[in-house]
N, C-alpha and C positions, 0 to 999 in steps of 0.2 A: 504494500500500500504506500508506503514510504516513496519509493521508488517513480510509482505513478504520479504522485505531487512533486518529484524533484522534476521530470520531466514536462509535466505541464507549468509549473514556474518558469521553466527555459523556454518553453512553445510562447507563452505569456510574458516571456522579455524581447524573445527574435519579433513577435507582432508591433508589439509596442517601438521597439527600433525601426521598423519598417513601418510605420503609420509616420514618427516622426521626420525619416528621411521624405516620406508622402509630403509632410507638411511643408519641411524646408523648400520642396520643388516648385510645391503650388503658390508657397508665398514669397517665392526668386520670380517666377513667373509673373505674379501681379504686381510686384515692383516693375518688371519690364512692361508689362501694358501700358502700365502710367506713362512711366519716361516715353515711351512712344506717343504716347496721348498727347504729354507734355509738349514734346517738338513738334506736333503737326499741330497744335492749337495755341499755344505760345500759354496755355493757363496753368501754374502752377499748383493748384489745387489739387491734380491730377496726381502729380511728383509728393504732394506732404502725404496722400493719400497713400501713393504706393508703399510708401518708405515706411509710415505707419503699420502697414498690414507685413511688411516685410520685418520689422522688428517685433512685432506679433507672434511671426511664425516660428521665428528665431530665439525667441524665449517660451513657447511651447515645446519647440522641438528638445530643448535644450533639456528640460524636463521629464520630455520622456524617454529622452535617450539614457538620463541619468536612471531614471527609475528601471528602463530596461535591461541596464548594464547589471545592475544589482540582482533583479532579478534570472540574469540570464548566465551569468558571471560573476557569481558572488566572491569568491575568491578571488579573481582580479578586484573586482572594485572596492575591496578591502585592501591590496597593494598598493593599488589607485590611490587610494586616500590616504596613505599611509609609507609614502615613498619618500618623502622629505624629515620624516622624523629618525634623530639619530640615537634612539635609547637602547 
């Protein structure tokens, strides 16, 4: 039983990694629409817009990649965090 819950923890961390690289994509992507928006219409509103949703996405992602790491990688992400200490 044990075994079945280590394995779906990892299935439950590789999703979670792969939904936030999803996000990074789509919110690299609506920064670009803008900026294109931006120079075909001269309206910056477009560009506060994109860069918004793109900092967005980049602080979601960032979240779940950490959460995924954890659970997908427990043992690295305990390295992870624990690389700079010299006791």
């Amino acid at each position: 039983m044990a075994d079945i819950m280590l394995h779906l923890k990892q299935i439950t961390g590789l999703v979670l990694t792969i939904i936030a690289i999803v996000i990074l994509v789509l919110s690299y992507n609506a920064y670009i629409t803008s900026y294109h928006k931006t120079i075909s219409t001269s309206n910056f509103t477009f560009l506060f817009s994109g860069i918004f949703w793109d900092l967005v996405g980049i602080l979601i992602s960032a979240v779940l990649i950490a959460i995924g790491l954890i659970l997908a990688y427990p043992k690295g992400a305990r390295w992870l965090a624990n690389r700079n200490r010299t006791s």
